[in-house]
C-alpha positions in Angstrom: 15.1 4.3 -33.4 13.7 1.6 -31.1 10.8 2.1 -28.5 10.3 -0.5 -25.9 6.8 -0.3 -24.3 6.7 -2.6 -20.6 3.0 -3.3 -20.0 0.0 -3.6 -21.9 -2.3 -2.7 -19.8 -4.5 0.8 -21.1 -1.7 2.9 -20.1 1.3 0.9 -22.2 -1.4 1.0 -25.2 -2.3 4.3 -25.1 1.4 5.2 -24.8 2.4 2.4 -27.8 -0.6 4.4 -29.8 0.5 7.8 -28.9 4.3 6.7 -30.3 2.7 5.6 -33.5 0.9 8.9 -34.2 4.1 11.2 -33.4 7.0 9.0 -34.5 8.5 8.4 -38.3 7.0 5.6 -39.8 10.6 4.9 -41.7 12.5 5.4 -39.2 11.5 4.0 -36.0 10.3 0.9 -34.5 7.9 -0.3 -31.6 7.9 -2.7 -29.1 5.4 -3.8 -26.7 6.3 -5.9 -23.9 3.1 -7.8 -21.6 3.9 -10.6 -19.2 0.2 -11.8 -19.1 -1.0 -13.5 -22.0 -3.3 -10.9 -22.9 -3.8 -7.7 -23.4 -5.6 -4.7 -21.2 -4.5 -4.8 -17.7 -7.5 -4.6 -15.5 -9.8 -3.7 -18.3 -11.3 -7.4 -19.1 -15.0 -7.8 -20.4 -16.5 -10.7 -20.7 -19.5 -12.0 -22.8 -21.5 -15.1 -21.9 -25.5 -16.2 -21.7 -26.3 -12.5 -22.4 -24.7 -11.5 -19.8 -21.5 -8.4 -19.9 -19.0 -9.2 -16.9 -16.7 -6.4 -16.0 -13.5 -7.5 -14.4 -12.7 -4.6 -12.5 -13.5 -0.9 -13.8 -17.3 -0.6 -15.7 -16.8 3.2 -17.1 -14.6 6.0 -16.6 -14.9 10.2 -15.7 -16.0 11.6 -19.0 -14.9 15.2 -17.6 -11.2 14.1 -17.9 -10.7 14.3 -21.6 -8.9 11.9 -22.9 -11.4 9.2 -21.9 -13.8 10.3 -24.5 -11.5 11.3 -27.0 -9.4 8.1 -27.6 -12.7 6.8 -28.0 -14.3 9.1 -30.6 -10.6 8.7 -32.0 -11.2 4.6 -32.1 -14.6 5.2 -33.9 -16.2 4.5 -30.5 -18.2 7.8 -29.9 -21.5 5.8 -31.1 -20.8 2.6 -28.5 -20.6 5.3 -25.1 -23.6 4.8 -22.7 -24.9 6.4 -20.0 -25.8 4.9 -16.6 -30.1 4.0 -16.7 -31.5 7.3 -15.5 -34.7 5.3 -14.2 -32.7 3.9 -11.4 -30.6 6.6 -10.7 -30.0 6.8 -6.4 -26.9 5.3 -4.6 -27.1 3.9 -1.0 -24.9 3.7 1.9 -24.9 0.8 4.2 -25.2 1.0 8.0 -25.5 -2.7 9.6 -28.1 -4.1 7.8 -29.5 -0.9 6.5 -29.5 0.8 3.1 -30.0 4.6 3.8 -30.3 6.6 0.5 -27.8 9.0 -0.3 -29.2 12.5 -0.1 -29.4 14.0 -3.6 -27.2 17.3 -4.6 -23.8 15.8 -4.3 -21.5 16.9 -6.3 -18.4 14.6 -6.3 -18.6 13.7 -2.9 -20.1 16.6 -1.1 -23.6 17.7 -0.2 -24.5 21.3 -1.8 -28.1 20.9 -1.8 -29.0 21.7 1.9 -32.9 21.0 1.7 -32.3 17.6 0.4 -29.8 16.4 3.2 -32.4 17.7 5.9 -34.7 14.8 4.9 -31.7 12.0 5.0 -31.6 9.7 7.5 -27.5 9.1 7.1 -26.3 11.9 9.2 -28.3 13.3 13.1 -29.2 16.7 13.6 -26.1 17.6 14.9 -24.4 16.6 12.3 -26.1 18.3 9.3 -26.1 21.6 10.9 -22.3 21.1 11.7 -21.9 20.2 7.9 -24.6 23.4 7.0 -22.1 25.7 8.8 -19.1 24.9 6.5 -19.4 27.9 4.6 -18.6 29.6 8.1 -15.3 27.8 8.8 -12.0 30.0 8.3 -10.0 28.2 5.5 -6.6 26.5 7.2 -3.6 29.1 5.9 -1.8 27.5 2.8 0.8 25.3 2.7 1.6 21.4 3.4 -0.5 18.8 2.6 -3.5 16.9 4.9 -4.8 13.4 4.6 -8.7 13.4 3.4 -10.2 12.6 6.6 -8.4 15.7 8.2 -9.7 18.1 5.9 -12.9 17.0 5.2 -13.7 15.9 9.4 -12.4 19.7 9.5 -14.8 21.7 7.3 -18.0 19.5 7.3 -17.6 17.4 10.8 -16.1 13.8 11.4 -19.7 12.8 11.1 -20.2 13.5 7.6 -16.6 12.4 6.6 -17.2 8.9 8.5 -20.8 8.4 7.3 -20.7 10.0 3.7 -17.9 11.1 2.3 -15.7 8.2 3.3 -17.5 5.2 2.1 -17.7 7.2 -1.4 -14.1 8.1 -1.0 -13.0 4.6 -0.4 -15.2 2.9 -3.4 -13.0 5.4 -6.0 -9.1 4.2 -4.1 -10.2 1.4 -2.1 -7.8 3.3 0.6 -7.5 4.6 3.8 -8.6 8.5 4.4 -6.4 8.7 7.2 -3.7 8.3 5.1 -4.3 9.5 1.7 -3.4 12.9 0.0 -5.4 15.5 -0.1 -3.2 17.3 -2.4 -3.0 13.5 -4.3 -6.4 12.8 -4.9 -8.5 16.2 -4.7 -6.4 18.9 -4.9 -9.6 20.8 -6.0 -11.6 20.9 -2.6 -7.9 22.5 -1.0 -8.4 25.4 -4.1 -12.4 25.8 -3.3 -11.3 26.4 0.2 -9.0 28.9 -0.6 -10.4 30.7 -3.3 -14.1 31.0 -2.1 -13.4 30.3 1.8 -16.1 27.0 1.3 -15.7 23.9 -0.4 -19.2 24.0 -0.8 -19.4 27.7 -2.4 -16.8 26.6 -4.5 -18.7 23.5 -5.7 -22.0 25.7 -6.8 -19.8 28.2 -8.6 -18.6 25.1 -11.2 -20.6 24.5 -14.2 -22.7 22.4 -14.1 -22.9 18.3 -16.2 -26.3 17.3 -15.4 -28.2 16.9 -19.0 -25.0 17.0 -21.1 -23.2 14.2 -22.8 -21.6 12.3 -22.7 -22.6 11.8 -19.2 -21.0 12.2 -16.6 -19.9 8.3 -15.8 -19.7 7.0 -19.3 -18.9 3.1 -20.7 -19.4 0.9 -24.0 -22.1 -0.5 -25.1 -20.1 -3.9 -25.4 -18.4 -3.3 -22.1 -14.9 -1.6 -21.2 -13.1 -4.3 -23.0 -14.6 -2.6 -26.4 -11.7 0.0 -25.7 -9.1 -2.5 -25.3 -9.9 -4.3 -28.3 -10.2 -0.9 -30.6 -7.0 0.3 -29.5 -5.5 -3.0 -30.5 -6.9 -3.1 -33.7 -5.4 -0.1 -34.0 -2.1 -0.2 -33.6 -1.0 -0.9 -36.9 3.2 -0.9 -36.5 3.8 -1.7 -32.6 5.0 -5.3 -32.3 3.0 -6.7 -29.4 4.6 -9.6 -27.6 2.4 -11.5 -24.5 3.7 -13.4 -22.7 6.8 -11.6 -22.4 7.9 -10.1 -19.0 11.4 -8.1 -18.1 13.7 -9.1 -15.3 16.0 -5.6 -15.7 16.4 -2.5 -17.5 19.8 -0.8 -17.1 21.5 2.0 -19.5 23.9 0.8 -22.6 27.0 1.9 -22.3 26.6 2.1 -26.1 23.4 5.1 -25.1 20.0 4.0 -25.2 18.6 1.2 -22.9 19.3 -2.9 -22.5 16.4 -4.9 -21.6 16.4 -8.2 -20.4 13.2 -10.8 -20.6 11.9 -13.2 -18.2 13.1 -16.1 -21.1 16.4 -14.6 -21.0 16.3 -12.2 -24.1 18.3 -9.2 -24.4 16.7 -6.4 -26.3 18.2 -2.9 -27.3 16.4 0.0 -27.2 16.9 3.8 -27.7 14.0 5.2 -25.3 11.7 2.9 -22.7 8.4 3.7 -21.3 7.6 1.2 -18.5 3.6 1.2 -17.8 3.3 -0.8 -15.0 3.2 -0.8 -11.1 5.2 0.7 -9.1 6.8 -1.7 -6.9 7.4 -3.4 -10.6 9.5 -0.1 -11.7 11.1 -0.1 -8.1 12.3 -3.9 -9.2 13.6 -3.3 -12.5 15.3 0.0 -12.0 17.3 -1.2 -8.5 20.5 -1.4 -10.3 21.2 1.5 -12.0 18.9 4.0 -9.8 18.3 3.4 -6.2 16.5 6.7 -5.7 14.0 6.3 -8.4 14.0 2.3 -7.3 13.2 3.7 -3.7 10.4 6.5 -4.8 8.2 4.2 -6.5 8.8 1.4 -3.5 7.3 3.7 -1.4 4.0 3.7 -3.1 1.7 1.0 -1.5 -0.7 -0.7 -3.2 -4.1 -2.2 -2.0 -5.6 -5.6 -3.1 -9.2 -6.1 -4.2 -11.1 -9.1 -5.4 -14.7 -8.6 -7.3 -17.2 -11.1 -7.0 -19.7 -11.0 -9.7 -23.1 -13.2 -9.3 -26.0 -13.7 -11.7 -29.4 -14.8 -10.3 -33.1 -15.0 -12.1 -35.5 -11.5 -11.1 -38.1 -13.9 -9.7 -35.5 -15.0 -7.0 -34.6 -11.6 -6.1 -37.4 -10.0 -3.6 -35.4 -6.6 -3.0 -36.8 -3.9 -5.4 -33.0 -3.2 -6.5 -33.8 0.6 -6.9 -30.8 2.1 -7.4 -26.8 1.6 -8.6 -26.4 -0.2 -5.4 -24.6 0.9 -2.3 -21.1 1.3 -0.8 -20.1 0.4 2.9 -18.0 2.9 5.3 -14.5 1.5 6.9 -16.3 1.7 10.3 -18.8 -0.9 9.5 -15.4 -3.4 10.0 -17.0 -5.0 6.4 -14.6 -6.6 3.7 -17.1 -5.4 1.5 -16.6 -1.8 -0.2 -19.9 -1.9 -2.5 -22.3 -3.6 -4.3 -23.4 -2.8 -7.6 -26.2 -3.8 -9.1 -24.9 -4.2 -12.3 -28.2 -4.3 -14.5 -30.1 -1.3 -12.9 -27.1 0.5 -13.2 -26.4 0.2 -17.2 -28.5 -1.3 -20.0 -28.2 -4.9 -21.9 -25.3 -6.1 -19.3 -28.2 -9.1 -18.4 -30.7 -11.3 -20.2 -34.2 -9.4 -19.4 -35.0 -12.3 -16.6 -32.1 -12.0 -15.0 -30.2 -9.7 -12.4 -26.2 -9.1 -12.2 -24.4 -8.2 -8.8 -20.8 -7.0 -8.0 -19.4 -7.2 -4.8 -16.1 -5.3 -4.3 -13.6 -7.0 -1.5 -10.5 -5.4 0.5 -9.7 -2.6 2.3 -6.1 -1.2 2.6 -4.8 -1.6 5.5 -7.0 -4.8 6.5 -6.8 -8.3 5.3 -5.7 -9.4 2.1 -8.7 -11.2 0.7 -6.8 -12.1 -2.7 -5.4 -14.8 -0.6 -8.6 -16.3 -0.1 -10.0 -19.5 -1.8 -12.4 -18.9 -4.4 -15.3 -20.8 -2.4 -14.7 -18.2 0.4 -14.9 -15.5 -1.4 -18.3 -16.6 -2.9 -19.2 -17.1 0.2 -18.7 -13.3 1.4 -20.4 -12.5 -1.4 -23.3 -14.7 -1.3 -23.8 -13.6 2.8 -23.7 -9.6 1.9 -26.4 -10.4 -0.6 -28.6 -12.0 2.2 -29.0 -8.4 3.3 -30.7 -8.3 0.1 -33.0 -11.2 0.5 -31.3 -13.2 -1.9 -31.1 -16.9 -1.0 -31.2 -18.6 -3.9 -29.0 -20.1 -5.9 -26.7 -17.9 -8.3 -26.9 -18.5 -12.3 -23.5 -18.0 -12.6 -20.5 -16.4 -10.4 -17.1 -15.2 -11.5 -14.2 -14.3 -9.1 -11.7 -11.4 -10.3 -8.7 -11.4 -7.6 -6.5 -7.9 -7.7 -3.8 -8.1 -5.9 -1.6 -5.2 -5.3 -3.9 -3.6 -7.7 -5.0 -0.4 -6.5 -1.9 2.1 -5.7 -2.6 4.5 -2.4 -1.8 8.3 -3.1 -0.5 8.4 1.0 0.4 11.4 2.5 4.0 12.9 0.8 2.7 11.6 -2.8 3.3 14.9 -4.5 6.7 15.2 -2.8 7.3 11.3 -4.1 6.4 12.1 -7.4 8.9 15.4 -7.6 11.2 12.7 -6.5 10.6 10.7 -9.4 10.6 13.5 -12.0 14.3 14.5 -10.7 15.6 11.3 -10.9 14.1 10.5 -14.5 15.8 13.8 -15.7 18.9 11.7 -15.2 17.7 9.2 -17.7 17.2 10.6 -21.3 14.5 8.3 -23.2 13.1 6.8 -19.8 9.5 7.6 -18.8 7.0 5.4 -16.5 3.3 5.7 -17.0 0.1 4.3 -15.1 -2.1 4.3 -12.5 0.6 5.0 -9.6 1.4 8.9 -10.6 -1.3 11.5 -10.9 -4.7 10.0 -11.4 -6.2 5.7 -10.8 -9.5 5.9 -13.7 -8.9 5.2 -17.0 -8.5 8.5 -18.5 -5.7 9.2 -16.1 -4.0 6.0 -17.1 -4.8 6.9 -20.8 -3.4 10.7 -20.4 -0.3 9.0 -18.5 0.3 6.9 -21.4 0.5 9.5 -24.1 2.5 11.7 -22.0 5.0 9.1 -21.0 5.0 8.7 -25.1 5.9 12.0 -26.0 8.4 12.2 -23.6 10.5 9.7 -25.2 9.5 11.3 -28.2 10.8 14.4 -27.4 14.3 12.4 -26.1 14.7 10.8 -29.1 14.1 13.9 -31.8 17.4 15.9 -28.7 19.3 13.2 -29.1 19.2 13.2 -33.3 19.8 17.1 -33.2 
């Protein structure tokens, strides 16, 4: 039996090392398919003067399981790092102010009451609206609500527009407005109903704080380590780069034809295609129009990341903290900054400083389209806030575009859309950032579910 893996970004790998652990050596074979010419999606590290440059994700959730235990499964459980503890504080920007975030938050919302009296972030009024959450009637069940709706509704539109949004937006890059509540945090609807508060609800979970791993985890090396462990590791998967698909379509013969960008006709007996959605939407057009149509309704948002490196005695700003991220109603292109070495260990030479500035909002312009020299330049003019004039040491430019899928409103319904019309296809299974979860455990947990679904396919179909 034949496997065809499309993508090889961390979801296709996981899934192509999920297939090797569950399928017969003797009798089966793997193929992985990636159009780039390498390996790892958005997960790209690079090493240079001392310096560890993340092109898009720097460390994953190590609550959602699968994070941690693919790497303790890679040998990797020594290279996880925490974030600096000396440092740790986040900021939010207002015009050209950085106004600590208040401490006690748990994901994105304030439990600890005396601490948010002392910030600065939200007025009077709106602290004792937020205070008097635990006094709002939960909404009766049913339906779905966008973030902003929800949140605006239990802790005040102050609090959603000046706190939880600008935190909201640096995890899907997205709109509030628009995004599932029931997509993204199905947990705060449950806290609501089960202990009529979110914020009740919050205090009643166990807590992280002095456990490891920590909560945000990485490598040591950077996130490419995982890439390159998972690679070494695949020991019987055929990994092609450079090596894109035009169409998929059933064989009337069973199974699955696919054909490559260089013309290439490959037969397979089960397909997992880990890649974007609009991608699926193209390749499955001809032979499924609903499932082409489910994942076309998906939208995606594009990012860019601007990375600069500048010597300490340049910088004036005390840096003390992760960095900061900027609400939608500042009217910014910028989403954050991260100041990359406060925030984790030996990613700098010890003179030196590393920033990342994250670019594009859904729904506003789409900065990937944007010369390199202008994107520096938004970069280098949100650092003036900073007091950073000088010179950088060394810039890099990561552009993502259509890289971020939005969980809008009707994603749940979408995704039971998609799960009916896969049932029609024996052996077909899609995995990635698009269905039930954007960090890199989701992707992996995608992967290695996508992988035992064919698996399963395959061992029906032999009896």
């Amino acid at each position: 039996m034949k496997v065809v893996v499309v993508g090889g970004g961390i979801a296709g790998l996981a899934a192509a090392h999920r297939l090797e652990g569950i399928l017969p050596v003797s009798q089966s074979e793997i193929v992985l398919l990636e159009q780039e010419s390498g390996l790892g999606g958005k997960i790209q590290t690079e090493r240079v003067d001392g310096y560890v440059i993340e092109a898009a994700p720097d460390s994953f959730l190590s609550r959602k399981e699968r994070g941690v235990g693919l790497c303790e499964e890679l040998g990797l459980a020594d290279e996880l790092v925490g974030r600096r503890p000396e440092h740790e504080r986040s900021f939010v920007r207002r015009g050209h102010v950085l106004y600590p975030l208040p401490t006690g938050l748990t994901g994105m919302i304030p439990t600890n009451f005396d601490a948010l009296a002392g910030s600065e972030l939200l007025s009077a009024e709106g602290k004792e609206r937020l205070a008097a959450e635990v006094d709002v009637p939960p909404a009766p069940a049913g339906g779905d609500e966008s973030i902003a709706s929800f949140v605006s509704r239990r802790l005040g539109p102050e609090a959603y527009e000046r706190l939880v949004e600008p935190l909201m937006t640096g995890i899907y890059g997205g709109d509030g407005e628009q995004l599932s509540l029931r997509a993204t945090f199905p947990a705060l609807r449950t806290f609501e109903l089960e202990y009529g508060s979110v914020v009740r609800g919050l205090l009643a979970q166990p807590s992280d704080r002095g456990t490891w791993p920590p909560p945000f985890a990485s490598l040591r090396g950077g996130m490419g380590e995982l890439v390159a462990a998972l690679v070494r590791d695949l020991r019987r998967t055929e990994l092609r780069t450079s090596s894109g698909v035009s169409t998929v379509r059933p064989s009337p013969d069973g199974g699955y034809l696919l054909e490559t960008t260089s013309g290439e006709m490959i037969a397979a007996d089960a397909v997992v295609l880990a890649i974007p959605a609009f991608a699926v939407a193209e390749l499955v057009v001809g032979f499924d129009d609903e499932l082409a149509t489910a994942h076309g309704e998906i939208p995606y948002a594009s990012s860019a990341v601007v990375t600069l490196a500048f010597r300490s005695d340049d910088v004036t700003h005390p840096l003390d903290g992760y960095g900061y991220v900027v609400p939608r109603s500042e009217g910014s292109d910028v989403l954050a900054c991260t100041w990359t070495s406060r925030k984790w260990a030996e990613r700098a030479p010890d003179d030196a400083i590393l920033i990342r500035v994250y670019l594009g909002r859904f729904g506003g312009r789409d900065v990937t389209e944007e010369r390199d020299r202008d994107l520096l330049a938004l970069g280098r003019l949100e650092l003036e806030l900073l007091g950073i004039d000088a010179g950088p040491q060394l810039t890099r430019i990561h552009r993502w575009p259509r890289g971020m899928p939005q969980y809008v409103l009707g994603h749940p319904e979408r995704l039971r859309r998609i799960e009916l019309a896969l049932a029609e296809h024996p052996g077909l299974a899609v995995a990635g950032a698009a269905y039930r979860g954007v960090g890199i455990p989701d992707c992996i947990r995608s992967g290695e579910d996508a992988a035992e679904t064919v698996a399963r396919s395959l061992a029906a179909s032999l009896g």
